[in-house]
C-alpha positions in Angstrom: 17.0 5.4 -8.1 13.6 3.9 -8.7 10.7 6.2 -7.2 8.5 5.2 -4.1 5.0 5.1 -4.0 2.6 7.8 -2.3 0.4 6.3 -0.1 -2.9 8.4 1.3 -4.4 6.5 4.7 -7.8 7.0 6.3 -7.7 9.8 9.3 -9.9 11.9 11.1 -11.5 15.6 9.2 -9.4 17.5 11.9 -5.8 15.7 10.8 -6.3 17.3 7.2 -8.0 20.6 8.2 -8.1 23.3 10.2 -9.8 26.6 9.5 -10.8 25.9 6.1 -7.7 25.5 4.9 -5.3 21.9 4.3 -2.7 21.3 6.9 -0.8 18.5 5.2 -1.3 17.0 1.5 -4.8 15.1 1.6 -7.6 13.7 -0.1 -11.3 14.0 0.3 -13.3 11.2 -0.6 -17.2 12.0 -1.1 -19.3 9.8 -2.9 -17.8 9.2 -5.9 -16.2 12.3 -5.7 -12.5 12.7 -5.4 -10.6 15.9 -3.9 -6.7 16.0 -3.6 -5.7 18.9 -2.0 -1.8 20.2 -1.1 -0.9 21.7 2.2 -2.3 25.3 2.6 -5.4 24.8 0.1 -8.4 25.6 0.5 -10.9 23.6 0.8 -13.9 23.9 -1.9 -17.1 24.8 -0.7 -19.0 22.0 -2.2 -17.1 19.3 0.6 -19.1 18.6 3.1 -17.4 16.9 6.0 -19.9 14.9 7.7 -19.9 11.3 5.4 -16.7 12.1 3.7 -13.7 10.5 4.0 -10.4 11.9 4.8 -7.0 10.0 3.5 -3.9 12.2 4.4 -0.6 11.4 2.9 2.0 8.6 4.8 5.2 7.7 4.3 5.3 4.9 2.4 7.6 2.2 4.6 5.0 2.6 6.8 2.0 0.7 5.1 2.8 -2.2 7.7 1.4 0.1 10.1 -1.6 -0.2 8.3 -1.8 -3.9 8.0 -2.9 -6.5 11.0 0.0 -8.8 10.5 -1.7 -11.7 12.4 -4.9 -12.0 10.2 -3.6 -9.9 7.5 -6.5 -6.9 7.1 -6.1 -3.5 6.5 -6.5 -1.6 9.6 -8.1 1.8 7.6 -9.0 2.8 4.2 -6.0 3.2 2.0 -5.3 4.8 -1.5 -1.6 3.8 -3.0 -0.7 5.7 -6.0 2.0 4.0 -8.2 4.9 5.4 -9.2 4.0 6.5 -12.9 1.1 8.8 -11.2 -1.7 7.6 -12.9 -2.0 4.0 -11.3 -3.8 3.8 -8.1 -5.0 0.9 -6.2 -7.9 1.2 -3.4 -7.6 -0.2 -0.4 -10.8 -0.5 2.1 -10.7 -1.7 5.9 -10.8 -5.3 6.2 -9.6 -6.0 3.0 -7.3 -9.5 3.3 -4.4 -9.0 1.7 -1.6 -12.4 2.1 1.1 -11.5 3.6 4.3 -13.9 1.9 7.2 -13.6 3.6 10.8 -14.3 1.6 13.8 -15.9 3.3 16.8 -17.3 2.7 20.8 -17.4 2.0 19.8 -14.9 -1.1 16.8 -13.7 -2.5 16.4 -12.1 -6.1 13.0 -10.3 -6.2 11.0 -11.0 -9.8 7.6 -8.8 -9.2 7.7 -5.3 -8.1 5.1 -2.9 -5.8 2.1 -2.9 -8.4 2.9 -6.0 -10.7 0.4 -8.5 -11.1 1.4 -12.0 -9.9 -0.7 -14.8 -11.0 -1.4 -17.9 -9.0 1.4 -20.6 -9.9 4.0 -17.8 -11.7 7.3 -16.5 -9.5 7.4 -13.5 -7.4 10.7 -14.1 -6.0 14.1 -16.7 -5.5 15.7 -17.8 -3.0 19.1 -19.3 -3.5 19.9 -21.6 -0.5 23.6 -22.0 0.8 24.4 -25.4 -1.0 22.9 -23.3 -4.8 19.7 -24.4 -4.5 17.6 -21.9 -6.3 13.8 -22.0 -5.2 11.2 -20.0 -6.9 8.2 -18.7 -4.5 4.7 -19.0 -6.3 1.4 -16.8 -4.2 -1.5 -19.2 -3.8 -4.0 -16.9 -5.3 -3.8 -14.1 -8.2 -3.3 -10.8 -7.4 -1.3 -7.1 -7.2 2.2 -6.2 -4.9 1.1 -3.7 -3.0 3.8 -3.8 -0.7 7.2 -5.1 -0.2 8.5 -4.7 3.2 12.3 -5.2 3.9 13.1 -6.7 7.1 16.3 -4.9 8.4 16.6 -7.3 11.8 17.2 -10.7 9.7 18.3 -10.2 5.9 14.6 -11.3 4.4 11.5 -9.8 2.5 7.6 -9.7 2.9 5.5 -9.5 0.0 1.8 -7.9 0.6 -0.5 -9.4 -2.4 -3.7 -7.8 -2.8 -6.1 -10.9 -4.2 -8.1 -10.8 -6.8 -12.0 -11.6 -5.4 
């Protein structure tokens, strides 16, 4: 079974601690200074929580959550760290990401959460009913952040984070 994502969203200081101590796996973001702390740590004394930023740890299926679906912007600041644990991709508020959705009789998915799809080159196929097979290309370069499976109707939605 292939591993999911971690994904660490924007909240406010009080969701990640309470009497100096971590009440669910977080991060502190200050400056350029990064803090990832498990549940029941301690806080260091050197965080200041007035202009830090606080991401606490989601469940992955629900990045969507995070997303505007209608204009396509992240809602709040996101951190997604890939499955190998060293890959991590920022997210900030407002960033457009396209959303792509996938539909048809089947599809066969080509990039994964992470790969780089390049303007032009496959992300996924869609065989129609009659054998068709049809190959959908993103309109701009960028990185699968996330691929949402639609349970209600048998389809996909790719979330591409462009490249500026």
């Amino acid at each position: 079974m292939e591993k999911m994502p971690r994904l660490y969203v924007e909240v406010p200081p009080e969701e990640c601690i309470k009497d100096g101590k971590v009440t669910r796996d977080c991060v502190i973001i200050q400056g350029s200074v990064e803090v990832w702390l498990r549940k029941d740590e301690g806080v260091p004394t050197f965080v200041e929580a007035e202009g830090a930023k606080f991401l606490a740890k989601e469940v992955y299926d629900r990045f969507y959550l995070y997303v505007d679906g209608t204009e396509g912007r992240m809602l709040a600041d996101a951190v997604l760290i890939l499955p190998d644990g060293r890959t991590r991709i920022y997210l900030k508020k407002s960033d457009e990401l396209l959303i792509l959705p996938v539909e048809g009789y089947t599809k066969t998915i080509i990039a994964n959460v992470g790969n780089r799809v390049r303007r032009g080159d496959a992300f996924a196929a869609v065989t129609t009913k009659k054998g068709e097979v049809h190959y959908l290309k993103p309109p701009k370069t960028g990185t699968v952040v996330f691929i949402d499976e639609i349970t209600n109707r048998p389809h996909y939605v790719y979330y591409i984070l462009p490249e500026e």
